[in-house]
N, C-alpha and C positions, 0 to 999 in steps of 0.2 A: 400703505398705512390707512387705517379708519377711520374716518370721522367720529367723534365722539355723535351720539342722536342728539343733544344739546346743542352743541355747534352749529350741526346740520340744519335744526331748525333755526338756530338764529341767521346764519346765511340764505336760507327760503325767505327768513321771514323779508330780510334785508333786500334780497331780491324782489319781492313780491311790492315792499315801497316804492324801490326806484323806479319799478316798471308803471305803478299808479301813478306817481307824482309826472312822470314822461307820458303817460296818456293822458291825465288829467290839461297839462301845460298844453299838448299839441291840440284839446277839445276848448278850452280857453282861448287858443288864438285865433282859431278857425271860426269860432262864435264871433272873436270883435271884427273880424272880414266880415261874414254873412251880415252882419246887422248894419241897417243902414246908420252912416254917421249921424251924429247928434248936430251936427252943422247942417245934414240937409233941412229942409223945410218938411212937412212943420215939425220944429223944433224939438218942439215940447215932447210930442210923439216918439218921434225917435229916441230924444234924451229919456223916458221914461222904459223904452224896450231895452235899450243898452243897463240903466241903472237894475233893472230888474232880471236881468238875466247874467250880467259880466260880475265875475269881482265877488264868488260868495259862495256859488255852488258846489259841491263836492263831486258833479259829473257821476255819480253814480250810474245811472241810466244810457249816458253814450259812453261808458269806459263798457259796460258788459252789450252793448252793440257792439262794438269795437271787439271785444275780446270772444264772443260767439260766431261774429266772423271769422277770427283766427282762429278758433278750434275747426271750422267749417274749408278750412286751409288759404286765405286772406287773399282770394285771387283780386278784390278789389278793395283794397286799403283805403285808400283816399273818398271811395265811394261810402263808407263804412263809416270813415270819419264822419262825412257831410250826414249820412244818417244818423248817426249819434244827435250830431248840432241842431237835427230836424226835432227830437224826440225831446232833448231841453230845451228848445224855442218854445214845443206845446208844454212842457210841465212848467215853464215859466209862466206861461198865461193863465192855468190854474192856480197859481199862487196866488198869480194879482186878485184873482175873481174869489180866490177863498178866505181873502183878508180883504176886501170890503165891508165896512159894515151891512151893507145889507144879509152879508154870509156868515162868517164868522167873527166880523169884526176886530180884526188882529192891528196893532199898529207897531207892530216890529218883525222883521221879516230876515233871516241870516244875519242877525246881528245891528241889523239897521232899519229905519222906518220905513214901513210898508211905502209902496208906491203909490197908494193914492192920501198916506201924510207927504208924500215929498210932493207929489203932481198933482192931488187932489184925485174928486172920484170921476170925474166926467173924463180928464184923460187915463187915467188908468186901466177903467172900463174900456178904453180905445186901444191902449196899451196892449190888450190882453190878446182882445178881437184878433189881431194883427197880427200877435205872434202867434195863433193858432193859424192863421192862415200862411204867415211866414215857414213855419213848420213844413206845411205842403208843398208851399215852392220849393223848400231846399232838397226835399225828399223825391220827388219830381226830378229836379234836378241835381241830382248828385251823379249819373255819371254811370249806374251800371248796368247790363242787358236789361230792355226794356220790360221783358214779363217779371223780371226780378225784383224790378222796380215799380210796376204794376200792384205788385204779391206786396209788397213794403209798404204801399199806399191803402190798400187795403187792410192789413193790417193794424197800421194805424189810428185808421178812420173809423173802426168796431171797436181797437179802444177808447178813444175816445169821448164816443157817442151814446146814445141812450139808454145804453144793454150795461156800459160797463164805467166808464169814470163819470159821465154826469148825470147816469141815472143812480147812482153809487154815492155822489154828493145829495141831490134830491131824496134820497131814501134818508140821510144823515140828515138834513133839515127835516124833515117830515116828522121822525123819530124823535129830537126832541123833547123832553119829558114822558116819553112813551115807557111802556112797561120793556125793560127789554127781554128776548128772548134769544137761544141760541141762535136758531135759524135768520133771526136782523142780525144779529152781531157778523155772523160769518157771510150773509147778503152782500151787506153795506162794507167789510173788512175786504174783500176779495176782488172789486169792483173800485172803491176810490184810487186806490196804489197798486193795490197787486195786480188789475192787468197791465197797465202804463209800464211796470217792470219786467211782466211775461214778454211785453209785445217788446219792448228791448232788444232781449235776447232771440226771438223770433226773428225780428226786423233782421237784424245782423247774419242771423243763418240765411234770412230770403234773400237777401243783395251778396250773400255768395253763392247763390243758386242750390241751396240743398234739398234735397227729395222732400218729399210733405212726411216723410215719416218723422226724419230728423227735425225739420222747424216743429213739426206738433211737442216731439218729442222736449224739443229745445221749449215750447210755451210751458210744455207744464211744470217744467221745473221751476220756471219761472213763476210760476203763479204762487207755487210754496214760497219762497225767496220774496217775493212779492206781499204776501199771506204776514208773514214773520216781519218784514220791516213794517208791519202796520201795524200790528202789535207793540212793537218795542218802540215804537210811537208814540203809541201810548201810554206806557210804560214812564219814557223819559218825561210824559204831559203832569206824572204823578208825583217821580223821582228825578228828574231831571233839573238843571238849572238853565238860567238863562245864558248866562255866556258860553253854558256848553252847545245849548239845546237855538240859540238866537233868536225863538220868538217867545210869546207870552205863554206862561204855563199855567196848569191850576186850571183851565178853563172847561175842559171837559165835565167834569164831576158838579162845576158851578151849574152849568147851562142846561146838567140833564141826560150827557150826550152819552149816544149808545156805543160802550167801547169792550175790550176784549178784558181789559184789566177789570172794569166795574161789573163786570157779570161773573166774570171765572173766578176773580183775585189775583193776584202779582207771583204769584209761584206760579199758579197753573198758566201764568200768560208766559212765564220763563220755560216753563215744559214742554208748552206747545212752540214756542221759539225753538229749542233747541230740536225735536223734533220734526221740525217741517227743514229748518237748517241740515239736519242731518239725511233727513232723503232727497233734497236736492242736493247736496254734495255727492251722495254714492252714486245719485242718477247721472253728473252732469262728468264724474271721474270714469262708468260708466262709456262715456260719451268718448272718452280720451282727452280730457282736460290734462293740461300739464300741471295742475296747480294750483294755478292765476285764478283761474272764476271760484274755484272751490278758498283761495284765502280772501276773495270777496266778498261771499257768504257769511265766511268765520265771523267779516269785519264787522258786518250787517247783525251778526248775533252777539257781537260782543260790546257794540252801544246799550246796551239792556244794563250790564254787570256794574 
């Protein structure tokens, strides 16, 4: 007997949830482990890394570590996870630091007030420090052959740093009522989100040991995949709501700020979504994907519609 193609895809599709909402739960719990309790001292500190990283996320970022190791054949699972938890411990510290008001001043963050309305800005600032450095210990230690885990730290630490996510926010402050131009929009787009997302998938191929073809090959896809959720970013900053989107919207176009939607327009930012979506799909299917990363992508492209 045939499946009807209808069926089929509602069974993928079906498959493809329970398998997120099961990675998602085992990267949630393994976060409230790594983080130190809100009981130890000081207090305040810890309670402010716990409130800003448990309880909100979509894991994005360590479900496609998690799942580029499995494409890479999962010889270290549990190392893969702790990598994932490393890579949201630092995009949580960005949060904090990009809803300060010194940055972007945001005071709602996944539906809830930012961390320095709950803890004010002197710990949240500390807040942030911490979980980037916490980031490094987990990654550190998570447990798989050391040059792999070497290769994962490195990798990291170039996104990061001044070439790629905080030279990437600095270019964004700077720009600012600036004229914009192609060349900033895709600068500044490539470099806030879209390495932190490349090195994801990267990371996950390095801590199962794959050749430098395969992790190159695994970054670039990423970078598209990467590229497009920063768009539709934007996108939701324009069209988007609050309880979908959970923090403040309308703020871009107020402030000036150099985005992919206000220079191209909202079709051509759905264009270039679907097409950067579609070459990392055929790249990463490609690769031997069974699926999973390629209905991640989809999911990634269809926050936009």
């Amino acid at each position: 007997m045939t499946i009807p193609a209808k069926e089929m895809s509602e069974v993928r599709s079906a498959d493809f949830e329970a398998r997120f909402v099961e990675d998602r739960r085992r990267v949630e719990e393994r976060l409230a482990v790594l983080l130190a309790p809100q009981s130890e001292e000081p207090r305040s500190l810890h309670g402010a890394m716990r409130y800003s990283t448990l309880d909100g996320g979509k894991r994005l970022r360590a479900i496609l570590c998690m799942a580029a190791h499995s494409l890479c054949g999962d010889p270290h699972r549990e190392s893969a996870l702790d990598a994932g938890c490393a890579i949201e411990c630092l995009h949580a510290y960005t949060l904090i630091h990009d809803d300060l008001p010194m940055i972007d001043n945001d005071d709602f963050r996944r539906g809830k007030p930012s961390c320095h309305k709950r803890y004010g800005e002197q710990v949240a600032l500390m807040a942030g420090d911490a979980l980037q450095a916490l980031a490094f210990e987990i990654l550190a230690g998570c447990g798989a052959p050391a040059p792999s885990v070497a290769e994962a730290v490195r990798i990291l630490s170039r996104a990061a740093g001044s070439r790629f996510l905080v030279g990437g926010q600095v270019a964004d402050i700077e720009a600012g009522g600036a004229k914009s131009t192609e060349e900033l929009v895709r600068f500044i787009h490539s470099r806030k989100t879209g390495e932190l997302i490349a090195a994801s998938l990267s990371i996950g191929a390095a801590v199962a040991g794959a050749d430098d073809g395969m992790r190159l090959r695994m970054h670039e896809i990423g970078r598209a995949v990467g590229f497009a959720f920063q768009i539709v970013d934007d996108i939701l900053d324009v069209e988007g709501s609050m309880e979908k989107v959970g923090k403040t919207l309308r703020k871009d176009d107020k402030e000036g700020k150099i985005t992919y939607p206000a220079h191209f327009g909202i079709e051509s930012s759905r264009e270039a979504v679907s097409r950067l979506i579609a070459a990392a799909t055929s790249g990463i299917r490609e690769l031997g994907d069974d699926g999973y990363l390629q209905s991640i992508f989809a999911s990634i492209a269809g926050r936009s519609s």
